[in-house]
Backbone bond lengths (Angstrom), bond angles and torsions (degrees), N, CA, C in turn:
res aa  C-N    CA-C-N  psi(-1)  N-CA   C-N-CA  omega(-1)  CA-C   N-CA-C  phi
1 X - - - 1.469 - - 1.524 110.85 -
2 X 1.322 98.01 -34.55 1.985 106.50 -174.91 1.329 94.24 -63.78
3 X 1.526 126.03 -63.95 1.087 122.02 -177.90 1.721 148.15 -49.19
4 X 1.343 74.31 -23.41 1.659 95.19 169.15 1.784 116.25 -73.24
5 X 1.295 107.65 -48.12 1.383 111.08 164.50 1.133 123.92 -67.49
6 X 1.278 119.80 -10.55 1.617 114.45 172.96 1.752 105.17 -101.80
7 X 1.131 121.32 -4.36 1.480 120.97 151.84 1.290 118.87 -78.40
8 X 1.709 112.13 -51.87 1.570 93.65 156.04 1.397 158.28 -30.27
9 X 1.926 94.49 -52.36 1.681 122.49 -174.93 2.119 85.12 -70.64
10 X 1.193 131.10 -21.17 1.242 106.71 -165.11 1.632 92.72 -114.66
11 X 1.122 146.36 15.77 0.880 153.86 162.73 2.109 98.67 -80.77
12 X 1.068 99.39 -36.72 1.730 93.74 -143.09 1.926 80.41 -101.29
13 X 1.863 111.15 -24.36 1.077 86.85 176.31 1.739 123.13 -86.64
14 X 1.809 118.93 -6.70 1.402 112.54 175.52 1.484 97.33 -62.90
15 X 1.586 128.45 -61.22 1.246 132.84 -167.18 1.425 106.10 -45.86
16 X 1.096 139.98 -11.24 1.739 127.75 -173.96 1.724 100.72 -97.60
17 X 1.220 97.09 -47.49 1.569 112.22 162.58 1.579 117.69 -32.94
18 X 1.243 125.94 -65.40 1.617 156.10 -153.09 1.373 81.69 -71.78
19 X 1.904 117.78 -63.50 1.175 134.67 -167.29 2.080 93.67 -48.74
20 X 1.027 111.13 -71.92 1.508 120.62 -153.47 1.638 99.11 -66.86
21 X 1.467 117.54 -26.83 1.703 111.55 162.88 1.609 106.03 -68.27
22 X 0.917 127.64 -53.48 1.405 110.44 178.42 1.493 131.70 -61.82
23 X 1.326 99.84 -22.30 1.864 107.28 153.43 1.296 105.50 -55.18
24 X 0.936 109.56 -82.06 2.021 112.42 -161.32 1.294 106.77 -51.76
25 X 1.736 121.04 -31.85 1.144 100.65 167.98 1.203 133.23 -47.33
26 X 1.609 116.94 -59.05 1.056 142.92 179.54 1.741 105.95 -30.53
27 X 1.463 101.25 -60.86 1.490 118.39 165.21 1.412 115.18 -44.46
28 X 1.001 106.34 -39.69 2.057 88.93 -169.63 1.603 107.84 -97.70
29 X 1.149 122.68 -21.92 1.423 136.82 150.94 1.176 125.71 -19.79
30 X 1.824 98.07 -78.77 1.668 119.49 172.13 1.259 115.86 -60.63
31 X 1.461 118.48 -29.90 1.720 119.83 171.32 1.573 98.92 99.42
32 X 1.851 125.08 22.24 1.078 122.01 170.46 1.577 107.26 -77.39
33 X 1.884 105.84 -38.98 1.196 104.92 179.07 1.807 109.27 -82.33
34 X 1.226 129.26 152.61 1.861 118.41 -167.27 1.996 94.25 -111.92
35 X 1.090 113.22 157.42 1.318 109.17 156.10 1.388 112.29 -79.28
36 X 1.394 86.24 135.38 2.049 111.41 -179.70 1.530 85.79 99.70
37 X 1.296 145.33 -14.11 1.763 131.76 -174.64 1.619 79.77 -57.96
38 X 1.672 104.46 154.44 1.230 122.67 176.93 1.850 102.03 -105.12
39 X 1.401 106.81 159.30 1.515 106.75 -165.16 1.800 83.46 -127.34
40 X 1.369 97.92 106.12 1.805 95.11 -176.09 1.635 100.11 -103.73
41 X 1.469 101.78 110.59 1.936 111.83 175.54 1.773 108.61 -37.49
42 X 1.539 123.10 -57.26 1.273 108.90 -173.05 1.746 104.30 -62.63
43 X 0.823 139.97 -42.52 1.609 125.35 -160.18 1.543 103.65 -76.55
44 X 1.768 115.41 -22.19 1.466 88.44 177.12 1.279 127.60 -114.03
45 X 1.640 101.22 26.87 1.318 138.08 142.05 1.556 129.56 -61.10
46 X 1.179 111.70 -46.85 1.242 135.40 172.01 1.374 109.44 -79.46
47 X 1.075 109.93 -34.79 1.630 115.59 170.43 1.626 127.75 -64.30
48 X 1.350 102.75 -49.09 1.179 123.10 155.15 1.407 130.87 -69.74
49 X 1.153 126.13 -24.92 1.661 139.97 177.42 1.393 118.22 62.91
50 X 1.817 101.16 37.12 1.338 117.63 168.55 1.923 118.33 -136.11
51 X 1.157 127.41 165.62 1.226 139.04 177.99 1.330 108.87 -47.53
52 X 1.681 117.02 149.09 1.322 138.06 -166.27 1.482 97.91 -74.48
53 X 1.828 138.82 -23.46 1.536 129.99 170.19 1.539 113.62 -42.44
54 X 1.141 102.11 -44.42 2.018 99.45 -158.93 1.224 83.50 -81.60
55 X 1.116 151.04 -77.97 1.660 141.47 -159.02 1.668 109.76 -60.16
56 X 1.445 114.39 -2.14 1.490 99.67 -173.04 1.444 85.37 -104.88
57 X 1.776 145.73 -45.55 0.923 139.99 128.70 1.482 133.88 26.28
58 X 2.090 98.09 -85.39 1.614 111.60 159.63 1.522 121.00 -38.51
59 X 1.789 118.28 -45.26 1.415 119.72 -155.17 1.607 81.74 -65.53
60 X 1.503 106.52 -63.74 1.414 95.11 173.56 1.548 147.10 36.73
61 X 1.306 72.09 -126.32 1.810 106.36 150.32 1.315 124.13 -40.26
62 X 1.931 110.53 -52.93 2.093 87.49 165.94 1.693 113.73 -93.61
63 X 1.111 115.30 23.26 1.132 110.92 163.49 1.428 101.41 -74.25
64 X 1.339 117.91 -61.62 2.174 129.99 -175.23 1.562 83.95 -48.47
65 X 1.676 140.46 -45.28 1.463 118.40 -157.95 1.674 104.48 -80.46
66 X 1.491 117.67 -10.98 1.402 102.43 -167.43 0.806 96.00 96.04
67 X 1.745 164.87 6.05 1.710 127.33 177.41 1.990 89.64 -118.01
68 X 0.748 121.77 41.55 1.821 128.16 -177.04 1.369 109.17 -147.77
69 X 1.031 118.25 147.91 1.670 121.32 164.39 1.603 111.24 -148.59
70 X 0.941 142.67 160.42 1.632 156.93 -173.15 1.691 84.18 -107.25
71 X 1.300 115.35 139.30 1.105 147.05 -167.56 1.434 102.32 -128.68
72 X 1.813 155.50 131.56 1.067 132.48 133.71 1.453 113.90 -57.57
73 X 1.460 99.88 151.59 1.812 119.75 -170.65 1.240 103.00 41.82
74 X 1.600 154.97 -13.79 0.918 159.73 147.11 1.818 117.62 -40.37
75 X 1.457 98.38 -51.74 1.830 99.99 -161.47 1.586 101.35 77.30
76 X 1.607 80.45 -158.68 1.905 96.57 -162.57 2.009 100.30 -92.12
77 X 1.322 109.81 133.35 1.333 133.59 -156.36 1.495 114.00 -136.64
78 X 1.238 134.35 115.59 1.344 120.29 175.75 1.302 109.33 -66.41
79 X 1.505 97.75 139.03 1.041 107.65 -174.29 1.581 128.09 -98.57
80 X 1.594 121.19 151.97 1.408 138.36 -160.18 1.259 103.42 -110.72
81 X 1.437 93.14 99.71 2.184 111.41 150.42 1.338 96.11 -51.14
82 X 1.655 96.90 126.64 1.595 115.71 145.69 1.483 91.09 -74.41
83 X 1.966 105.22 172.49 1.178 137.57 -168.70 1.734 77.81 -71.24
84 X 1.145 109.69 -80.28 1.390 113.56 -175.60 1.672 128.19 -5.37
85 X 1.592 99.13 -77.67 1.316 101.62 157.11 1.267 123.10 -54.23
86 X 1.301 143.20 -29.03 1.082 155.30 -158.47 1.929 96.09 -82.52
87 X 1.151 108.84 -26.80 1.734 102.63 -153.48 1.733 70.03 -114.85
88 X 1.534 132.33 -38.21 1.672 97.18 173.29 1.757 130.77 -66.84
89 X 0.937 128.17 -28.13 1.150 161.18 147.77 1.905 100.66 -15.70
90 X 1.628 88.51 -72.81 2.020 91.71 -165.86 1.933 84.28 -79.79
91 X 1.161 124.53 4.29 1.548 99.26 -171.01 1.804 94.98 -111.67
92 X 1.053 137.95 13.14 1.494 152.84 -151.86 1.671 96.37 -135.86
93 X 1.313 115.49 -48.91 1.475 121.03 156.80 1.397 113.83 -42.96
94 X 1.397 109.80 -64.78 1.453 126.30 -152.42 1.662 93.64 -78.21
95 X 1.516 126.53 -33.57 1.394 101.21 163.96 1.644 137.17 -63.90
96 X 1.660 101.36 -35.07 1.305 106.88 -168.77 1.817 92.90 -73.24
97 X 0.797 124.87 -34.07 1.321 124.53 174.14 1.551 117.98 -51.87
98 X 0.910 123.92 -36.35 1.560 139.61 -167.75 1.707 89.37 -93.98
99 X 1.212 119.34 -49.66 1.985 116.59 178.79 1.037 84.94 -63.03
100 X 1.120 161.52 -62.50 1.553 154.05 -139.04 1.334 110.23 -70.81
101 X 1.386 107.67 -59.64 1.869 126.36 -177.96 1.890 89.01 -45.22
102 X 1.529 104.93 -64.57 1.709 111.55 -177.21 1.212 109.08 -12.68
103 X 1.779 109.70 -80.22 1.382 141.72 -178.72 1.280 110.55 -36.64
104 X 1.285 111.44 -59.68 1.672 103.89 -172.68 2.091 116.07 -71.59
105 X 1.773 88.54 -21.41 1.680 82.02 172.48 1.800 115.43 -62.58
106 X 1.634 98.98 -43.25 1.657 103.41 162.85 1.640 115.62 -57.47
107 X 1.355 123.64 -41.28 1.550 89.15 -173.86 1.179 121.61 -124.30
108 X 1.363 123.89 21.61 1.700 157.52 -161.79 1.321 130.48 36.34
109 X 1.484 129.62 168.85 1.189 137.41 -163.86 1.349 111.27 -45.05
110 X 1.597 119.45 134.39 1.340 97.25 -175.09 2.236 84.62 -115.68
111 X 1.276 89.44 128.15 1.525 106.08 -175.42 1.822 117.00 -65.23
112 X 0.857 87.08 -14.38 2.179 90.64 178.65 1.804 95.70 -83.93
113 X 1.365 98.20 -56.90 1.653 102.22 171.38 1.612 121.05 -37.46
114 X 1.592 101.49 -52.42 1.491 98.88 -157.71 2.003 87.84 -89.02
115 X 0.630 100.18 -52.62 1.961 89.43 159.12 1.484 119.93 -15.99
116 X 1.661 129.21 -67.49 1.173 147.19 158.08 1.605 108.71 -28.10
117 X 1.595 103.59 -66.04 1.339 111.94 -170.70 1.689 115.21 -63.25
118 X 1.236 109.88 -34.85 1.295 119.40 163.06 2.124 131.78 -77.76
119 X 1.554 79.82 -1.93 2.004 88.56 152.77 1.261 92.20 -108.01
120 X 1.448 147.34 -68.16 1.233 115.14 -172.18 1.549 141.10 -45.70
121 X 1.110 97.30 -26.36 1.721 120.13 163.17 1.515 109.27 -53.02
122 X 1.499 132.47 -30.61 1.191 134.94 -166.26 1.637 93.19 -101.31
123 X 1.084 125.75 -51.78 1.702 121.47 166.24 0.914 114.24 -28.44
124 X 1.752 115.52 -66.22 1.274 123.75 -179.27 2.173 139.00 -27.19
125 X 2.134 67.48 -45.19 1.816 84.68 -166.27 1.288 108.18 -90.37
126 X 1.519 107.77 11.15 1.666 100.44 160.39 1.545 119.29 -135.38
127 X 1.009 110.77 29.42 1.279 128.01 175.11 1.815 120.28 -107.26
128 X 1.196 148.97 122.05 1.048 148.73 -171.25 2.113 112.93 -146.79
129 X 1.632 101.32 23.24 1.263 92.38 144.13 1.406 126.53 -104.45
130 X 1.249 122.57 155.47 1.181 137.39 -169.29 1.662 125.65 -48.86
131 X 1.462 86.11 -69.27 1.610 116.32 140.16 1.829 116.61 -7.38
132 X 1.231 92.12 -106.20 1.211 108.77 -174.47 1.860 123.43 -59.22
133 X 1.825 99.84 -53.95 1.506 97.69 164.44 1.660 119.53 -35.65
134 X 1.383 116.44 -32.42 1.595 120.72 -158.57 1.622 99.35 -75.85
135 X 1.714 101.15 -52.95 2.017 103.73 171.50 1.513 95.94 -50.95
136 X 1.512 146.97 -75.97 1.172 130.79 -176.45 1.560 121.94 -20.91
137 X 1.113 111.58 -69.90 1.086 126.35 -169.30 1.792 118.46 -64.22
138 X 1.895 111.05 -18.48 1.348 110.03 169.28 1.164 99.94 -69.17
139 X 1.786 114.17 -52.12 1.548 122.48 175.19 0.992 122.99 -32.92
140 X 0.912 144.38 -39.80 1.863 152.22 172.34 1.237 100.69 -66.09
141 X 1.771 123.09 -82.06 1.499 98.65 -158.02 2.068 113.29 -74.42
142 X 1.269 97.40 8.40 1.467 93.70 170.51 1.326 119.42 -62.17
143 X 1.533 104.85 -36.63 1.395 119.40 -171.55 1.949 100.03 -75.34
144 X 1.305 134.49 -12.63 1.143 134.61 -163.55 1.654 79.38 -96.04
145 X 1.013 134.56 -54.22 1.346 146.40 -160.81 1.778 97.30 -60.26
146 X 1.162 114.22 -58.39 1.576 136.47 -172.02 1.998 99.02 -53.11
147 X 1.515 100.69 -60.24 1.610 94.82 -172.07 1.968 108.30 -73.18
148 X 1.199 90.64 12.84 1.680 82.01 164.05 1.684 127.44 -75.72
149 X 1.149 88.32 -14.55 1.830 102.49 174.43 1.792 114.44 65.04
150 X 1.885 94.53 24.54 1.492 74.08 177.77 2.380 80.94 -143.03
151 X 1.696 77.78 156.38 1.534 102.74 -146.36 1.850 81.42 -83.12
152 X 1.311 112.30 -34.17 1.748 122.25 -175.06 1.719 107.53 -46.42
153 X 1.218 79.66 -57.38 1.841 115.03 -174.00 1.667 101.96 -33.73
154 X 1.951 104.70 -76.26 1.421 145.89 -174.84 1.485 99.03 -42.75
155 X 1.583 103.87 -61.16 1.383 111.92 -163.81 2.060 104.47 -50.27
156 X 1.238 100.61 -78.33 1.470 125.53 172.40 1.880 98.92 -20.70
157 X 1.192 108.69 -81.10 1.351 116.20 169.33 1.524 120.15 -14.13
158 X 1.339 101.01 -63.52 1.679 106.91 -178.78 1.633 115.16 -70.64
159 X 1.189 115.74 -16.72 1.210 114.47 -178.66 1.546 103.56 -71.95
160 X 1.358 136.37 -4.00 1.496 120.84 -146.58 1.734 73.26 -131.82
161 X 0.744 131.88 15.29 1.930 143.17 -176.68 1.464 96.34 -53.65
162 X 1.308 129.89 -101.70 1.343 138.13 -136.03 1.687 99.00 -62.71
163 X 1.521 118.21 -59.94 1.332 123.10 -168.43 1.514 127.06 -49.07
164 X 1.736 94.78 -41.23 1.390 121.23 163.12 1.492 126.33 -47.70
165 X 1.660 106.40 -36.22 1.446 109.39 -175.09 1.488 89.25 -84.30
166 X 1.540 131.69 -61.93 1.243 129.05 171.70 1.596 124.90 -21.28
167 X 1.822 119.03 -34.97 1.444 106.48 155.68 1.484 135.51 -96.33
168 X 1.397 98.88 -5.76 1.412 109.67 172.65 1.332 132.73 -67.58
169 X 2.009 90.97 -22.91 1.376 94.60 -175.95 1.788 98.56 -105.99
170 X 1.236 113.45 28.39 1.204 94.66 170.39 1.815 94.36 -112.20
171 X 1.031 115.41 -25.25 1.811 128.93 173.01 1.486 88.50 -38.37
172 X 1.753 112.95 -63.24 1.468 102.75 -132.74 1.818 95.62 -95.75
173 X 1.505 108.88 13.92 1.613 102.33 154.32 1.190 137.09 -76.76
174 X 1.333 104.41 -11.41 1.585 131.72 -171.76 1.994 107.94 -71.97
175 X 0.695 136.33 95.24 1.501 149.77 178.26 1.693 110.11 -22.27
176 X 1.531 96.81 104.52 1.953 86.61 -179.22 1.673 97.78 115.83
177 X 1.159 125.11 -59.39 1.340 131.37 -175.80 1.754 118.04 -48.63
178 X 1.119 118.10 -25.98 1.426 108.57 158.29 1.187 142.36 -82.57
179 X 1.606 87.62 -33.69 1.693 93.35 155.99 1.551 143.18 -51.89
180 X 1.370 85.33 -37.25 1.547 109.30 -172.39 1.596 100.68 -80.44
181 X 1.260 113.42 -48.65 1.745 122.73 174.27 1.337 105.13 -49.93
182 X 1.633 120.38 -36.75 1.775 111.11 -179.82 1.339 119.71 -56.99
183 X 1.498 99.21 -51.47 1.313 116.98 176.38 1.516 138.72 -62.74
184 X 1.178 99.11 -8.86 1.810 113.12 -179.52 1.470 92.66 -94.37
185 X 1.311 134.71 -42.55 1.278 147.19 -159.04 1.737 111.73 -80.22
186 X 1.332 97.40 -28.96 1.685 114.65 -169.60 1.729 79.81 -80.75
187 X 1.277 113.62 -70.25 1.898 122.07 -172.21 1.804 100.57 -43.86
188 X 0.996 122.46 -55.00 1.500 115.63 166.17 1.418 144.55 -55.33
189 X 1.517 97.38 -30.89 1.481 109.92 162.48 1.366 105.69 -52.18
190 X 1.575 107.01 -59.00 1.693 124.40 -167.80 1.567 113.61 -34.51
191 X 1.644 85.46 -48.62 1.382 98.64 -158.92 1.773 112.78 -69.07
192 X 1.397 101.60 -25.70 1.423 100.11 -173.15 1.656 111.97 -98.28
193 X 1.274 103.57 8.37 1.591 116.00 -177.78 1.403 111.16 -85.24
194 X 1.802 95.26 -26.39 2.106 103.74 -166.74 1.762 85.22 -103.66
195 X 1.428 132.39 -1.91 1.286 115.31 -164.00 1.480 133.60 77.22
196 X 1.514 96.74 1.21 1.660 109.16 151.54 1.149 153.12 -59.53
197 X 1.582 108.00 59.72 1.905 111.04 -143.52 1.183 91.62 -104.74
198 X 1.415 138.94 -1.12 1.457 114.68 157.12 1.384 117.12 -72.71
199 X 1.526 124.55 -20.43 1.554 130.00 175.30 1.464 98.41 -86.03
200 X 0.993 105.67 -41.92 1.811 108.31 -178.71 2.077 106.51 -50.68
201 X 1.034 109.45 -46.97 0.935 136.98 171.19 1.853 130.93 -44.90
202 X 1.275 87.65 -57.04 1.785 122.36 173.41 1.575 102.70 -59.63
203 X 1.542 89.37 -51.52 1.981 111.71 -160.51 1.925 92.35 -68.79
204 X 1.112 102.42 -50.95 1.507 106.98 173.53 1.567 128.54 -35.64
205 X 1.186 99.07 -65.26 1.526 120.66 168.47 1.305 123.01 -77.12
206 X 1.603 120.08 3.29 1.619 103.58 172.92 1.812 85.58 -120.02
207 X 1.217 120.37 -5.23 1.206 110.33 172.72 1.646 126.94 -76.76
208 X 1.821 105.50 -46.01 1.362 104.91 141.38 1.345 149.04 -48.21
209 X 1.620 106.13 -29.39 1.428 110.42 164.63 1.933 114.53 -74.70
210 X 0.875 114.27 -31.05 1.171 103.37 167.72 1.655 110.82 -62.96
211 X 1.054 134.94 -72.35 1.684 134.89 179.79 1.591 95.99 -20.35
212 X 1.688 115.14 -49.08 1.379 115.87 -153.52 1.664 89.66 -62.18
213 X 1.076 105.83 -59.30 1.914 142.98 -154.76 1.987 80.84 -34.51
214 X 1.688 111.83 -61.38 1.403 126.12 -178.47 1.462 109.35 -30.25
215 X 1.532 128.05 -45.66 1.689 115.16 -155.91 1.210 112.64 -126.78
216 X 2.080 101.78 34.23 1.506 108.07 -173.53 1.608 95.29 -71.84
């Protein structure tokens, strides 16, 4: 019986955890939380009106995602992309993206996929917060990433998740940049609808080079 409740109490305490990483995410995303903001365990303890485990837990966890770092005398701090990292990051994207395009020329369009990509495409073109357009927009080329049919590819991909949305959405605050992002995306849909994946392809890679071109 003891034991059962102590599978419970740790059941209910990962889930509060999971819960309180997806807060801060949310936070460092939107740019409420800043890089270098400090993440102090008692206040979001106190905030929450529970014990310093689940939030020491959370730091955790975005420490393994990349958006946290341990600071001496500092503590846990969101953490600040150099340009550097910042330009390996969109160029590590922009390869697996380009292996992907490869892949799918070897094993072809898969039509439920490009379906998907073409409702998110409609999200897209009416959406103009920063925020949110940017989750759209991971959503889309995830799905380019996804019809590559390889799990290596997918896996790798997701690892570069959180930080990625974190610069995308600072790209797509920049005035002009969503517009222009609709429109490369609308021409790509096109392209992979008629079976044009060498333009699909082209459009891919000069579209990423521009993002890159942004944080020379």
């Amino acid at each position: 019986m003891t034991g059962g409740n102590n599978v419970e109490h740790s059941i209910n305490k990962d889930a509060l955890s999971h819960q309180i990483v997806d807060n801060i995410t949310e936070q460092i995303i939107s740019g409420e939380l800043k890089p270098g903001d400090k993440l102090v365990e008692k206040n979001y303890a106190d905030a929450y009106g529970i014990s310093r485990a689940p939030i020491r837990d959370a730091l955790y966890i975005l420490k393994l995602e990349g958006l946290v770092e341990k600071m001496p005398r500092k503590g846990a701090i969101v953490r600040e992309y150099t340009q550097t990292e910042i330009f390996d990051l969109l160029e590590i994207r922009n390869f697996l993206e380009s292996l992907a395009m490869n892949r799918i020329a070897t094993f072809g369009i898969n039509d439920h996929i490009l379906k998907q990509m073409n409702e998110k495409l409609e999200d897209m073109q009416s959406e103009q917060n920063p925020v949110k357009y940017s989750k759209l927009n991971h959503l889309f080329h995830q799905s380019i990433i996804d019809m590559s049919k390889s799990q290596m590819i997918q896996d790798m991909y997701r690892r570069l998740g959180i930080p990625l949305l974190m610069i995308q959405t600072a790209s797509f605050s920049k005035e002009g940049n969503i517009d222009k992002s609709v429109e490369e995306h609308r021409l790509l849909v096109s392209y992979l609808y008629n079976d044009k994946l060498t333009n699909a392809h082209q459009l891919l890679e000069r579209h990423n080079a521009d993002v890159l071109e942004g944080y020379r």
